[in-house]
C-alpha positions in Angstrom: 86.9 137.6 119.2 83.3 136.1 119.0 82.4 134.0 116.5 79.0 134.4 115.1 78.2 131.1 113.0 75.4 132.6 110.8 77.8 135.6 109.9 81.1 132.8 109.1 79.3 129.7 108.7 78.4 126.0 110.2 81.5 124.3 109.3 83.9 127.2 110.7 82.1 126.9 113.8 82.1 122.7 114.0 85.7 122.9 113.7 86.4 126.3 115.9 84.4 124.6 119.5 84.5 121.1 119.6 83.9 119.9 123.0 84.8 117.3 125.0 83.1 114.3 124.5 82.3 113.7 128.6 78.8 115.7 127.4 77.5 112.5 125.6 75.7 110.4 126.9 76.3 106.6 126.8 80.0 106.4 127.5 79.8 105.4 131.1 77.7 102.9 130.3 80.2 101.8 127.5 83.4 102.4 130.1 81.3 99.6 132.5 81.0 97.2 129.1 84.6 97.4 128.3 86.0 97.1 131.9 83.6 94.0 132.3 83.8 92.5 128.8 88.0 92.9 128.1 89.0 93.8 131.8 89.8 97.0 130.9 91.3 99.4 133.5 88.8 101.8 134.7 90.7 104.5 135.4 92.3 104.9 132.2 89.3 104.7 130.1 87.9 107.8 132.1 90.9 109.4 131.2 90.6 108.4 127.8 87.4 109.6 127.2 88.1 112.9 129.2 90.5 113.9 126.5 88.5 112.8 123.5 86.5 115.7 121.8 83.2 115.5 120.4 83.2 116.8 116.7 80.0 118.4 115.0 81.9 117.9 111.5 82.2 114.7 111.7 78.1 114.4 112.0 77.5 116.8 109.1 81.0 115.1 106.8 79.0 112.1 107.3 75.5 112.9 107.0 76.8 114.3 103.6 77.6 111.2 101.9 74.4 110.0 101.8 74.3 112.7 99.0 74.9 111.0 95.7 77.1 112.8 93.3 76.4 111.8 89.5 78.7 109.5 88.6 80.6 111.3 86.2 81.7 113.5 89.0 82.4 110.8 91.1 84.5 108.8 88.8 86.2 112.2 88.0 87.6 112.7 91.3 89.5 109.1 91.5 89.8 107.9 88.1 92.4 110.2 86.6 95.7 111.0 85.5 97.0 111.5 88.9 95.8 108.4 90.3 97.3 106.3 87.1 100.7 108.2 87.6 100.8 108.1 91.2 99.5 104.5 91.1 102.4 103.3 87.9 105.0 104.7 90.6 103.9 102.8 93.2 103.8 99.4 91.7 107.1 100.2 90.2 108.4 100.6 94.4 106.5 97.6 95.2 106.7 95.5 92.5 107.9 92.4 94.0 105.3 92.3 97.3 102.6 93.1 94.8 103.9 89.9 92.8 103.7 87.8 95.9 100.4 89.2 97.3 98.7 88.0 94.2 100.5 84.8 94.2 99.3 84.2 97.8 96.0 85.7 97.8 94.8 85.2 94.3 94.0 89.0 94.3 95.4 91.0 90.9 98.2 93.7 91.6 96.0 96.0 89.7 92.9 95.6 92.0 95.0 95.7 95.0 96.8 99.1 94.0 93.4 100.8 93.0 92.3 100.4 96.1 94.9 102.0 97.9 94.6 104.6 95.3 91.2 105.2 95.8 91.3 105.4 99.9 94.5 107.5 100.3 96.1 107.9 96.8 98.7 105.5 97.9 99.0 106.1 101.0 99.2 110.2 100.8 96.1 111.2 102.3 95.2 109.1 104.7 93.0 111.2 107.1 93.2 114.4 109.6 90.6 113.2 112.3 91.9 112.2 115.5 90.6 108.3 115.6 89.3 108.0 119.1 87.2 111.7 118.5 85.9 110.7 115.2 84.7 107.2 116.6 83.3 108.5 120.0 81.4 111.3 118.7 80.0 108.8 115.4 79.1 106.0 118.1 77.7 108.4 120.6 76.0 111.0 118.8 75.3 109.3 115.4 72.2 107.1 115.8 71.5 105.9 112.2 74.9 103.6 112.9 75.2 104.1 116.4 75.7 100.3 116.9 77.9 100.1 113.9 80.2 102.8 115.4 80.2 101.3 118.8 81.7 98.0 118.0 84.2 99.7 116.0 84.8 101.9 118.9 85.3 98.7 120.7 87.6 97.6 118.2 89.8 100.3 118.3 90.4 100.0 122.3 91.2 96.4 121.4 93.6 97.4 118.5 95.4 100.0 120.5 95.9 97.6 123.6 97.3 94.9 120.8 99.3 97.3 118.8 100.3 99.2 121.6 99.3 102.6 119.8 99.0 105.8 121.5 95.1 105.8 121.1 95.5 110.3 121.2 97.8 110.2 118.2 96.3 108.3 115.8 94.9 109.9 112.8 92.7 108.8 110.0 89.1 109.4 108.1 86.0 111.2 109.5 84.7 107.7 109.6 87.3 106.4 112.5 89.6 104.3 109.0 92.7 103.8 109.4 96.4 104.0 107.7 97.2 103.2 103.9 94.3 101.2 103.2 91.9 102.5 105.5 91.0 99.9 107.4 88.4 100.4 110.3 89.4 99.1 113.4 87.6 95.7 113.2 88.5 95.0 109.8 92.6 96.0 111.1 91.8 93.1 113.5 90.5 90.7 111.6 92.3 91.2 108.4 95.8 93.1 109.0 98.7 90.6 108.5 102.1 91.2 108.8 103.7 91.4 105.0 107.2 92.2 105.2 108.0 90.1 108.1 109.7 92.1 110.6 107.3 91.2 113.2 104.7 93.7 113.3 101.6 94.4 111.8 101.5 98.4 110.7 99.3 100.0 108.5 99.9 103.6 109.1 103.6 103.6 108.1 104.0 100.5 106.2 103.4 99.7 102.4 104.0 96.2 102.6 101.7 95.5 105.3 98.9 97.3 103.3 99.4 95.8 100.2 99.6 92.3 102.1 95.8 93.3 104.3 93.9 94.3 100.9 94.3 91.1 99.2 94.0 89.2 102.8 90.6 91.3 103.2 89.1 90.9 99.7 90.2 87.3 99.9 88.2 86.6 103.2 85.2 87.9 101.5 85.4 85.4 98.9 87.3 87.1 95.5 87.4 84.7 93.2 90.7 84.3 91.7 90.6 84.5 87.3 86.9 85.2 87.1 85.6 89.0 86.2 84.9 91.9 88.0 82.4 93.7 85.8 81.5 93.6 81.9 79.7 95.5 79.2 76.7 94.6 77.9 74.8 94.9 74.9 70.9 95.8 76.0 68.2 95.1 73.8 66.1 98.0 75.7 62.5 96.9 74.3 62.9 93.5 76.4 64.4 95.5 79.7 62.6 94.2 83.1 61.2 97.3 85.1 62.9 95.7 87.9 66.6 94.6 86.5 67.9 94.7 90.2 67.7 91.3 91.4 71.3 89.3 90.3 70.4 86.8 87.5 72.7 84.0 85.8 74.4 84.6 82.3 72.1 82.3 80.6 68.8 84.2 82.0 69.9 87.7 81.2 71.1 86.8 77.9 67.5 85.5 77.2 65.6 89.1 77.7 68.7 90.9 75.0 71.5 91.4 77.5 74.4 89.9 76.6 78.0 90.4 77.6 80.9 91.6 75.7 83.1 89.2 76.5 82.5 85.4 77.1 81.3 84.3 80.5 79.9 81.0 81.7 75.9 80.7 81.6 76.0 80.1 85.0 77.3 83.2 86.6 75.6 85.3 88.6 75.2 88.8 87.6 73.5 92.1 88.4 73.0 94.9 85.8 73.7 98.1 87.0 73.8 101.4 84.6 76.1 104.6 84.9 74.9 107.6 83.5 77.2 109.4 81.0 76.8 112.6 78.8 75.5 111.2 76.2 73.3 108.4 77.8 73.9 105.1 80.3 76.6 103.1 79.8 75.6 99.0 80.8 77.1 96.7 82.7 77.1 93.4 84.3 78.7 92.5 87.3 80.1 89.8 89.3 81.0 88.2 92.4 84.1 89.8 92.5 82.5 93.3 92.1 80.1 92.7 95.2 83.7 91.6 97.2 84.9 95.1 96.1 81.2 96.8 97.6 82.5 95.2 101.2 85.5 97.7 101.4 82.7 100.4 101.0 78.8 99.8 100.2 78.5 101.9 97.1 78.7 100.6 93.4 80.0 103.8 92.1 82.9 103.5 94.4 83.1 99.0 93.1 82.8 100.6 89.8 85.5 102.9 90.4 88.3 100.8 91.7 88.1 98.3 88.7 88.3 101.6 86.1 91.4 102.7 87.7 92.7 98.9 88.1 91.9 98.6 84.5 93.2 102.2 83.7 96.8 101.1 85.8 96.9 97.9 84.2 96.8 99.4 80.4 99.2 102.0 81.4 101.8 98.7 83.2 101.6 97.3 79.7 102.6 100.9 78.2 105.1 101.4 80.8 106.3 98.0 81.1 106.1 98.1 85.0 105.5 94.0 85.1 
């Protein structure tokens, strides 16, 4: 039967004819890099890229995001009851490499389980896309982040001649991320460690491992054990700056009416962000540790998201006695 996509629709027809991805351009000029650069066999790259498929979707998913939901409706969707439930079970299983991964790491349990609630509600959801597809057709058909998606394309050849993975098998986001904590490929390199000690480094299957690579990852981007994340303010409107974007210290926002809620040093460094609620903006002022949290993914609604649901989980540990 013939498929007409203006009678059933774009995305019905992305994901009914995806084609091999021999039709893009640039990867036999990337096949040359990698055989030159990591003495990569020749042969088998061809073959590779021969089976890997070229998805549409991935390009629209993508393009999508740049979309911003309100942030009511983004919160919504990962700061609920099923992410605290899921999440209280999960640190119950995993209490003790939790305990150790903040010892080591300096990175709270809380932080470290919101994330992994967040990316794949813990570990549940971790992606549909083949990898190798959703990275070719992003670095080869995606030119807003072609160069991003290239290296990370790069990466993942690495990564699956290190891990020995089946590079056809793996599955994860439309971005090309990875396992529990959906890790791109670079950061799996340069961040994964090996957390239950039986030798191998796995973050598709393993729980351990992931809890063990989020606090290694936020660690290597410089979270700052015992200080904040974010805090409420209370704004003094009439002294606001039209431009409040530029991060400021304590001492010099509390001097134009914003001062936090809670006691911080006058020397921090802060930016003021505000999220907009039903019945107005809510202020806040965050910190170092909330621009580590931005690294795992560039967007303060998603920073501002993972500390609510840490700070959700951690109220409902204390309830629940999971520590």
């Amino acid at each position: 039967m013939k498929i007409n996509c203006s009678i059933f629709g774009l995305v019905v027809c992305l994901v009914a004819f995806p084609v091999r991805s021999a039709s893009l351009s640039g990867i036999p000029a990337f096949i040359d890099e990698m055989v030159v650069r990591h003495q990569f066999d020749r042969k088998e790259l061809e073959k590779i890229f021969k089976r890997a498929k070229h998805l549409p979707l991935v390009v629209k998913t993508i393009s999508l995001q740049k979309v911003a939901k309100p942030w009511l409706e983004y919160r919504a969707a990962f700061v609920n009851s099923q992410r605290v439930q899921f999440g209280l079970k999960f640190w119950r299983k995993y209490r003790k490499t939790l305990q150790r991964a903040e010892r080591e790491f300096g990175v709270p349990q809380e932080i470290i389980i919101a994330i992994i609630g967040v990316e794949t509600i813990y570990g549940k959801s971790a992606g549909t896309f083949r990898t190798l597809d959703a990275l070719t057709t992003l670095a080869f058909d995606y030119p807003p982040r072609e160069e991003f998606f290239r290296s990370e394309l790069e990466n993942y050849l690495l990564l699956a001649r290190e891990q020995q993975f089946d590079m056809l098998n793996i599955r994860g986001s439309y971005a090309g991320a990875m396992g529990i904590p959906q890790f791109m490929p670079s950061s799996y390199r340069n961040y994964a460690v090996d957390f239950n000690g039986n030798k191998k480094t796995d973050l598709l299957r393993e729980a351990g491992d992931a809890i063990g690579s989020v606090a290694n990852y936020l660690k290597g981007y410089g979270w700052a054990n015992s200080f904040p994340v974010a805090v409420r303010v209370k704004i003094d409107k009439e002294k606001l700056p039209g431009d409040f974007s530029a991060p400021r210290s304590i001492a010099d926002w509390a001097e134009i009416g914003i001062v936090p809620r809670e006691e911080l040093s006058d020397e921090l460094s802060a930016r003021l962000l505000d999220f907009t609620l039903a019945d107005g903006k809510e202020w806040w002022l965050v910190l170092n540790n909330f621009e580590v949290i931005t690294r795992y993914n560039n967007s303060d609604f998603y920073a501002m998201s993972v500390f609510q649901l840490s700070q959700e989980l951690k109220a409902a540990s204390i309830t629940n006695a999971v520590k």
